[in-house]
N, C-alpha and C positions, 0 to 999 in steps of 0.2 A: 717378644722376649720374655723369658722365664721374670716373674717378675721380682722371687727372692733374688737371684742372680742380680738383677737391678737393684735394687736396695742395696745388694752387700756391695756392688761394686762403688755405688755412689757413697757407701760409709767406709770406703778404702782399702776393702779387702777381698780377695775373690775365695769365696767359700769351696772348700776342699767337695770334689765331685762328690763323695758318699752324704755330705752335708744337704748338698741338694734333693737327695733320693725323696720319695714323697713317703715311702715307710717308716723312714726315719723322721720325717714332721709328723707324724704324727701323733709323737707325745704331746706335741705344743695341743693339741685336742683335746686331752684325758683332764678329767676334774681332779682339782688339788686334793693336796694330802694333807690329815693332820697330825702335827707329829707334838711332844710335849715342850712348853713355851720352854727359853733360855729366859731366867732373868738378867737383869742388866749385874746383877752385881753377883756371886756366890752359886756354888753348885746347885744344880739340878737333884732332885728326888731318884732321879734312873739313877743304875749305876754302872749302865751303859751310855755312849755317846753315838753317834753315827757323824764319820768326818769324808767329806771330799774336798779334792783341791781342783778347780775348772779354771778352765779361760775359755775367752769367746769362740775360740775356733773349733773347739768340743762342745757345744752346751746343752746339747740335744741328745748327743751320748751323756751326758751328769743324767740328764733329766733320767734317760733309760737307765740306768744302773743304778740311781736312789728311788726311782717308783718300781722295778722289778724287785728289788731287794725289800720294801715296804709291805710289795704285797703280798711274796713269798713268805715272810716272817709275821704278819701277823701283828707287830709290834708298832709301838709308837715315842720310840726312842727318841731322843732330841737330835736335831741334824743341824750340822757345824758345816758351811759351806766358805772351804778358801777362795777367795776369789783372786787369779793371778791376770798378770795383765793391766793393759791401760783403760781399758773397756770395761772397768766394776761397775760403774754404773746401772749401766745397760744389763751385766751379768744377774745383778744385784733384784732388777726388774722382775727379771724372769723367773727368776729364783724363789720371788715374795708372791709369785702369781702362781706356782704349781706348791712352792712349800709357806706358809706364811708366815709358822711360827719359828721359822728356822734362824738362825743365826747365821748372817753376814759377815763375811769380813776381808776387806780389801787387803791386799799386800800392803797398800799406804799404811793404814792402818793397823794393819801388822808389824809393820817396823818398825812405830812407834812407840809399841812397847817391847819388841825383841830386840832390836839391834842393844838399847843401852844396857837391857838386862846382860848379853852377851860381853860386852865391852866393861861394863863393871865388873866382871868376872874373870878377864882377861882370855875369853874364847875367841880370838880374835880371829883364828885361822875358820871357824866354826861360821863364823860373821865374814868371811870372806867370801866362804863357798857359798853359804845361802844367797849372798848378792851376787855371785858368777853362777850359779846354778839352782831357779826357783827348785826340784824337785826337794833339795832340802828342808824346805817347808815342810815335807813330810814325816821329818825327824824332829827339827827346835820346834816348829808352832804348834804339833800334835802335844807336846809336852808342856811348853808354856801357855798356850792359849786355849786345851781341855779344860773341860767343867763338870769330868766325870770320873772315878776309881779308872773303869775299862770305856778304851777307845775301839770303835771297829773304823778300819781306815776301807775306802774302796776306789779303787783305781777306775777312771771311767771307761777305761773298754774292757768292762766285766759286767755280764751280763747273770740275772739269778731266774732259775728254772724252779727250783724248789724250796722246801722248808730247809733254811739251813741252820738246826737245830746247835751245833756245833759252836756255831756262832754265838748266838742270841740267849742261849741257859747259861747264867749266871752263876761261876764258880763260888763254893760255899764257902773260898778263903780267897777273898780277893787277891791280895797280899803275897801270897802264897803261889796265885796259880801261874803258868807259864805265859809267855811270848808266844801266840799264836799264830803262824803266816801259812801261806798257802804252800803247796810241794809242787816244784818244778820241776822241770824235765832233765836239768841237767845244772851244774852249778853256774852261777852267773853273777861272781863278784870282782871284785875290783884286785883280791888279795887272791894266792892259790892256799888251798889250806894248810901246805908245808911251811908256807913264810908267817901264817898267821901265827901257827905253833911255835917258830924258830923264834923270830922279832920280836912277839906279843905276847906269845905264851898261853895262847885262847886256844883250843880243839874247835875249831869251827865247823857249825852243822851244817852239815848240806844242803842242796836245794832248796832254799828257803829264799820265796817268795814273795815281794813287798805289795803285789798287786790287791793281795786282799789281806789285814792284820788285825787282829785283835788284840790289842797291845795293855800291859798294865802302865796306866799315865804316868804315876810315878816311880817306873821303873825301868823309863827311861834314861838314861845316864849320861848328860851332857856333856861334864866332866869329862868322862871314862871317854866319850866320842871327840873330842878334845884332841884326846891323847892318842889315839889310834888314826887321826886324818893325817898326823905326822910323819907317817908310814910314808915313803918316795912312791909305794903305787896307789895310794889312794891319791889317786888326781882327780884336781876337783872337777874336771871336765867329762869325768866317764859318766857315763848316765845309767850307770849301776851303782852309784856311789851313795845315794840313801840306802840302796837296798843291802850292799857291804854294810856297812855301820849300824843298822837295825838289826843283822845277822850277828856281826859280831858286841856287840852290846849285850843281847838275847845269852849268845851263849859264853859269854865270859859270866854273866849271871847263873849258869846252867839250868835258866826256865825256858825252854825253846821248846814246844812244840809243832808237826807239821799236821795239815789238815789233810783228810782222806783222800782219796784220788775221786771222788765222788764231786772235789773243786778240781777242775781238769783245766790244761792248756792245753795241749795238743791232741788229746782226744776229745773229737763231739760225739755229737747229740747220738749219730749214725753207730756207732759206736759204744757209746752206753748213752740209751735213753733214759736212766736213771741222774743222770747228771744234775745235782744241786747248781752247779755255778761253772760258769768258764771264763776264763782271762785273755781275752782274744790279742796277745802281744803282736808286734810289729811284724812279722812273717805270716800271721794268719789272720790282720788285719782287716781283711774283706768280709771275712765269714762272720764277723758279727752283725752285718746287716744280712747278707745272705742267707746265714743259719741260726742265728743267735734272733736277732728283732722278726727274722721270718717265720719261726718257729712262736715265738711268743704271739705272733701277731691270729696264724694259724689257729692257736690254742684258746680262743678265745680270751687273753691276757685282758687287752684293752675293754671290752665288755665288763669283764668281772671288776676291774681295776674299777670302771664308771656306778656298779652296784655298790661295790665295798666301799667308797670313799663317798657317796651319796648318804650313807644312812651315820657318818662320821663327820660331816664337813657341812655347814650352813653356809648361805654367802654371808651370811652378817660378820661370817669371822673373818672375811678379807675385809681390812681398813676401808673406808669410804676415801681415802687418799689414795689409795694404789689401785682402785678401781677406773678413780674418775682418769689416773695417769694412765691407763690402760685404752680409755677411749681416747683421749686427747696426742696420745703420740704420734699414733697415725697423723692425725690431723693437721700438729704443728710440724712434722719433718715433711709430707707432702707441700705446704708451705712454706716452708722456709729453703727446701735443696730448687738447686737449678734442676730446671726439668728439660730436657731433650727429649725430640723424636726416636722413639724406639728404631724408626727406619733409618736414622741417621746414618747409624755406623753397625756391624756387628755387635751380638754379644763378645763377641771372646777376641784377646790382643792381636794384634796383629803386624809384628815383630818386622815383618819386610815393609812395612808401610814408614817405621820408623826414621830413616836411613832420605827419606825424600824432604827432611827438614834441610837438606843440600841442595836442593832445588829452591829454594825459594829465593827471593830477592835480597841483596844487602842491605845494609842498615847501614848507612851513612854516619860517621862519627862527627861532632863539631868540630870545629877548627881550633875555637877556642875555647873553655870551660874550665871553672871552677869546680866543677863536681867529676870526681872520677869514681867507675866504680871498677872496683879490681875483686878480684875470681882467680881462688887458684884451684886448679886443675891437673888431673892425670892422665894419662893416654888413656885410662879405663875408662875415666871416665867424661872422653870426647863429647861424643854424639848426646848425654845427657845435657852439656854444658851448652851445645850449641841449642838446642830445646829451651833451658833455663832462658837462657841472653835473651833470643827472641820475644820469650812470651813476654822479658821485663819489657825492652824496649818498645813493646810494641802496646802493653796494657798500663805501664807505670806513667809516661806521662814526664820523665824527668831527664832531662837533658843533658847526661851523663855521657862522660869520655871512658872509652869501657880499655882496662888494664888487664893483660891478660898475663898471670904469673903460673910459669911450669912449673912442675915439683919436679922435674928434671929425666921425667918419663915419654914428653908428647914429643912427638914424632916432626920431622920435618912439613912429610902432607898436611897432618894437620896444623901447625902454624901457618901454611899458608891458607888453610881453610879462613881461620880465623881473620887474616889479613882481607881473603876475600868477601864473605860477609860483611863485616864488620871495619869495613874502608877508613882508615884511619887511627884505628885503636894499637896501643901500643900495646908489645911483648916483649917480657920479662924473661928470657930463656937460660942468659947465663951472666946475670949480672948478679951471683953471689960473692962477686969478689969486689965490686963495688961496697955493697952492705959490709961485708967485714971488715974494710978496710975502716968504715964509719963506725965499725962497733973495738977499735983498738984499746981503748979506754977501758972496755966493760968484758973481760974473759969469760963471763956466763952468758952475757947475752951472745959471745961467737960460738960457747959449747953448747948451747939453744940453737943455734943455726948449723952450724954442723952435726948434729944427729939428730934433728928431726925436721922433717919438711913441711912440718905444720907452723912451725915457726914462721914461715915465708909470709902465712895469714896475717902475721903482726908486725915484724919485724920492715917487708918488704914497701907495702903501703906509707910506712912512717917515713922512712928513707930515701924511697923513689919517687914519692908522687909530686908531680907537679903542681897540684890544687890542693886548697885547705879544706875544702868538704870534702869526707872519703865515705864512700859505702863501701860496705862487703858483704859479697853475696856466695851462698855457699851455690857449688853443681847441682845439689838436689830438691831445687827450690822452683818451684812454674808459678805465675801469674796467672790471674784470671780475669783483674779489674783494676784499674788504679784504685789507690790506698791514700786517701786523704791525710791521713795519719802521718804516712810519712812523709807524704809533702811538705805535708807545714813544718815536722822539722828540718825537714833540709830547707824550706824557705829560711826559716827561725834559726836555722844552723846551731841546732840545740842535738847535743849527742843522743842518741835510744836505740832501744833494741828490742828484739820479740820477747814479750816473759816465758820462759821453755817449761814452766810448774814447776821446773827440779832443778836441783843445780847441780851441777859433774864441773867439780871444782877438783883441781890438785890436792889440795888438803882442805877438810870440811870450816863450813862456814866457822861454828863454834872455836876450832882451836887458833884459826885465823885469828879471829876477834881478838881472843883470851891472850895467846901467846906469842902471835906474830905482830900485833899492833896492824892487822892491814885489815882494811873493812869494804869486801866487795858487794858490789849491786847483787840486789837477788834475782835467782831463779835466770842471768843473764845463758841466753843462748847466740852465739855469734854467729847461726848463718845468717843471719840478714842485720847489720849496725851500721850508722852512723855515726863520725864525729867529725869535729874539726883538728886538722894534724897538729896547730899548732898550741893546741891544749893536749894533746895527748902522746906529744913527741915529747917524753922527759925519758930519755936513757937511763938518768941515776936513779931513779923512781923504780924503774923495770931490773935492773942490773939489780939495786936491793932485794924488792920483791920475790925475783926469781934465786937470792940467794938465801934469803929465808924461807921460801919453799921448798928449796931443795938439798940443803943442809940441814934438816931436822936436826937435834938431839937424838941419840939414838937410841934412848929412854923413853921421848916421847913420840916415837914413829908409830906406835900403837893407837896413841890419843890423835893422831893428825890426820889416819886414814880417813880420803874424801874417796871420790869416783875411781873406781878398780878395775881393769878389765883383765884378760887371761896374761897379759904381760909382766903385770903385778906380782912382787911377790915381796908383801912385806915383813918375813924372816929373812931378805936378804943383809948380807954384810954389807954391802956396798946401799947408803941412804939413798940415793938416787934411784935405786930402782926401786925403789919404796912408792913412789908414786907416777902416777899415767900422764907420761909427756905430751899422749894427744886430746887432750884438755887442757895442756897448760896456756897456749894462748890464749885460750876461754876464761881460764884462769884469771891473766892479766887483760886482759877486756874488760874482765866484773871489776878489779881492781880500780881501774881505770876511769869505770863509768863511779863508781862508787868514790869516788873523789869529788865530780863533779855534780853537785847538788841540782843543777839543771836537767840533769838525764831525764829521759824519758823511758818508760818501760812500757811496752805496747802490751794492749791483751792479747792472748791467745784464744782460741773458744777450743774447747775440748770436752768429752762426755763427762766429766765430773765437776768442770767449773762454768756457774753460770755467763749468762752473756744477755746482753740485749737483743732482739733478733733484727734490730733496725739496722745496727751499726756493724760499720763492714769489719772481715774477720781477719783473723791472720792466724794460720793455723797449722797444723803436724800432722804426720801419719796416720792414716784410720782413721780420718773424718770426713765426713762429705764434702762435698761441694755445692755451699750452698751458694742463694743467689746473692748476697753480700759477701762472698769471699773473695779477698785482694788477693793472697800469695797463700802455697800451703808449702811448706819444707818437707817432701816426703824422704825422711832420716831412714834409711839403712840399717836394721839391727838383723840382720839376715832372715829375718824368720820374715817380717814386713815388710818388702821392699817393691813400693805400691807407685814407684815414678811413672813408669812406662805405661803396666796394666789397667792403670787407672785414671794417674794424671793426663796423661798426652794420650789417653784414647780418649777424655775427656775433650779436650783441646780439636782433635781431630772431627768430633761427632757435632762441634761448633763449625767446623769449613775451615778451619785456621787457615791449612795447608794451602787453598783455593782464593781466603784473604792475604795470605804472604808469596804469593808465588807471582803475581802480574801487577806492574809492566815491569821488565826489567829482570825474571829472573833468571837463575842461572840453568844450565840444561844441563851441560853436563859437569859435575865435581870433579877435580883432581883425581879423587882417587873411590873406588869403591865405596857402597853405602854402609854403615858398620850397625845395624843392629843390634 
């Protein structure tokens, strides 16, 4: 088995086929660069900058696009790398080992000082996009977080052939000189230029492209983009929408310059082998390893790259800290991840093999128990659920009567799936008229249960269950080992839950505090919680709660924005849609646990927060599987959605299927296997 391919599967992600190419590793080869220090506090002596924004699933294109551009130029500009994503860490790693005086900087730690500047200023629609949409980064953090007059921005699938002179000479009037982007082939914004003129009143300049910019830092206009995202087509979802807003900004200034065609998209190398720079966008995304890193490779790049950066670079100037992490990583992740037979299973998923977790044997429910665990569930997501249930029952250890709650989508076959498995477990398919009927008292908690089905996570559990100890476990959660942790508190019948690092609260911690008088546990994440019902069935408690959430002031709907997603939209008239109803039961969970001074809050291990490597893990998307790991919640943000490919081929490369399938099991399902 490929053995990158191995690594990345076992750190939770399957690396994109051009990731794997061996051309493309081979920057992680070429000796560092050195570029001039940032200090910690106050500008730089350049009065240029060099800025990328990365995440882990490009970091080998960053690598290629800021050492092509270094070597073409000659220069030793300081280098600002954003680091997006959950994986800074690791990005962070790699970044200090090819640039070392470069400057890091995590989104985390971006936010920290963007979001308030934003928010004291009342950019709040500004502060919205950039949290539904990281490309924004490219506009507020270029602006607030430079430490130079002139920024060169570079998109990583842009690759540098030559001296791009253009770039790098230093206008004799800073102040003065234009907004520099690259020329595209055709316009590609969010606005057409007749509405820009009609509404806005800006002549906006054509084909102006954000892939490569040379920008004046403060002349960036936040304000001004402010007011122009107000526009009904700048929606915050088009993924031209930095590049509209940097356009139009530019040229309501009327400093816009475009760069020669000599920075090409559409035409290569074959075509003018004079070619400074190409932008290899999403339609001719291939040809930057084909023609772009082939060409370079060809041309004796990496050679020169190893002379030129030889007679500028000593190792003494890599830290004796990042060296010795350089040997030791290998060392402790071969240690620490569960190791399987390469022969086990395949590299790559295997989607029909899924659907024979129907074959395996039932799981007997107790007769009698105080511990129930309830799971709600959609038709979508069946066959994940039945994966989840298994792996607890069979690695947790905890003698749980399993509640199975529809959100009103799952199908007859499969409740009887569920019945057959899982011999004795009760479902929940249509007893919303029970619950309402117990929420007559409280009109919010029934306008909570009639429009959103996430409600049922909180609402159903308090109302139906027959036992005082309740778990909830979310569909996208596999086991791998019992969890001592949480043993003891379900022995201890002490409430807790996973610490998720973040909190996706209704309205944020802060204004909670300050203005609502309600003070919830942090950082709670409820796919996986414990409590006892009868500490945390208080209606009037929830009924207030959810009425102060959700009737803001509508003065303070600004100050109250917590977790946003595309549904959001807080200029609306109506308060309610001011905040994300699918977080609100997570909402009143934190609330809940945050009452109780008993909770527990489990660690998490993830790549930015330490851990002990004894103690068993309990963990999220995009991390391995190591040999201490009890449960991982592999969360869905559509871009990462590592259950299948990663978890349950995990699970399968163990024999699960071969340990759950005799004596006893089933041959044939109901009804087809669903994949």
């Amino acid at each position: 088995m490929n053995l990158r391919r191995s690594i990345l599967s076992l750190l939770g992600r399957r690396p994109p086929a051009a990731e794997t190419d061996p051309r493309l590793q081979i920057i992680e080869r070429t000796p560092a660069i050195a570029t001039e220090p940032i200090p910690e506090n106050g500008r730089v002596s350049s009065p240029i900058g060099i800025h990328l924004l990365a995440n882990d699933m490009h970091v080998h294109h960053a690598l290629w696009v800021a050492k092509s551009f270094y070597a073409s130029a000659g220069v030793s500009f300081p280098l600002t790398v954003h680091l997006q994503g959950p994986r800074t860490r690791a990005l962070a790693d790699i970044f200090r080992r090819h640039f070392p005086a470069a400057r890091l900087i995590s989104q985390q730690a971006a936010d920290i000082h963007v979001e308030p500047w934003l928010r004291e200023r009342g950019l709040h629609r500004l502060l919205q996009s950039r949290r539904n949409f990281f490309l924004l980064m490219k506009l507020v953090d270029l602006r607030l977080l430079a430490r130079t007059p002139l920024v060169i921005y570079l998109d990583t699938d842009v690759l540098f052939f030559r001296h791009p002179g253009e770039l790098v000479v230093t206008p004799a009037d800073i102040a003065a000189s234009p907004h520099l982007f690259m020329r595209d082939d055709y316009d590609s914004y969010c606005i057409t230029p007749e509405k820009a003129r009609e509404d806005l009143g800006i002549d906006l300049a054509p084909r102006a492209n954000a892939g490569i910019m040379r920008l004046v830092t403060d002349g960036i206009d936040l304000e001004a983009c402010e007011r122009f995202i107000t526009h009904p087509d700048l929606n915050s979802s088009d993924w031209h929408l930095e590049q509209t807003l940097h356009a139009l900004n530019a040229s309501a200034q009327g400093r816009i310059s475009l760069l020669p065609t000599t920075y090409a998209m559409l035409s290569g190398l074959k075509d003018d082998p004079s070619l400074v720079a190409r932008h290899y966008v999403s339609p001719i995304r291939p040809l930057l390893l084909n023609e772009g890193i082939t060409h370079l490779l060809e041309s004796g790049f990496v050679e020169s790259l190893a002379t030129r950066t030889r007679r500028t670079l000593r190792d003494n100037s890599i830290p004796m800290r990042n060296r010795l992490k350089r040997l030791l990583t290998p060392v402790v992740n071969h240690l620490l991840t569960e190791k399987l037979p390469a022969s086990a299973a395949p590299a790559d998923p295997r989607p029909a093999v899924y659907g024979r977790i129907l074959e395996t044997r039932p799981v007997p429910m107790p007769a009698q128990s105080d511990l129930e665990l309830h799971m709600l569930v959609s038709e979508r997501d069946f066959l994940r659920s039945i994966w989840a249930l298994k792996s607890f029952f069979h690695y947790s250890g905890l003698p749980a009567r399993l509640v199975i709650q529809s959100d009103g989508s799952l199908t007859p076959a499969s409740l009887d799936h569920y019945r057959e498995h899982f011999p004795g477990c009760a479902i929940h398919a249509d007893h919303d008229h029970v619950v309402r009927d117990a929420l007559a008292d409280h009109p919010l908690c029934q306008f909570f249960l009639g429009h959103h089905a996430i409600s049922k996570k909180l609402l159903h559990p308090l109302l139906l269950s027959r036992a005082d100890s309740i778990l909830i476990m979310d569909s996208d959660i596999l086991w791998f080992r019992r969890s001592e942790a949480i043993a003891d508190c379900v022995r201890d019948r002490l409430p807790f839950y996973v610490d998720g690092g973040t909190e996706a609260y209704a309205r944020n911690r802060r204004f909670m505090e300050t203005s609502l008088d309600l003070r919830p546990a942090r950082n709670v994440n409820s796919g996986m919680i414990g409590y006892r019902r009868k500490a945390f069935l208080d209606l009037p408690f929830i009924e207030d709660a959810l009425g102060k959430l959700a009737d803001v002031p509508r003065d303070q709907v600004l100050d109250s924005i917590g977790y946003v997603d595309a549904h959001v939209d807080i200029h609306a008239e109506d308060v309610r849609a001011t905040l994300c109803w699918w977080v609100m039961e997570q909402t009143i969970y934190a609330l809940l646990m945050g009452r109780d001074q008993g909770h527990r809050s489990l660690r998490s291990w993830s790549h930015w927060r330490p851990f002990h490597p004894m103690d068993e893990t309990h963990q999220f998307t995009n991390t391995p599987v190591m040999k201490k790991t009890a449960m991982i919640h592999y969360i869905s943000d559509a871009t990462h959605n590592q259950f299948f490919p990663v978890g349950v081929e995990h699970l399968l490369r163990r024999g699960c299927l071969n340990q759950w399938s005799s004596p006893g099991s089933i041959a044939k399902p109901h009804s087809k296997n669903r994949p």
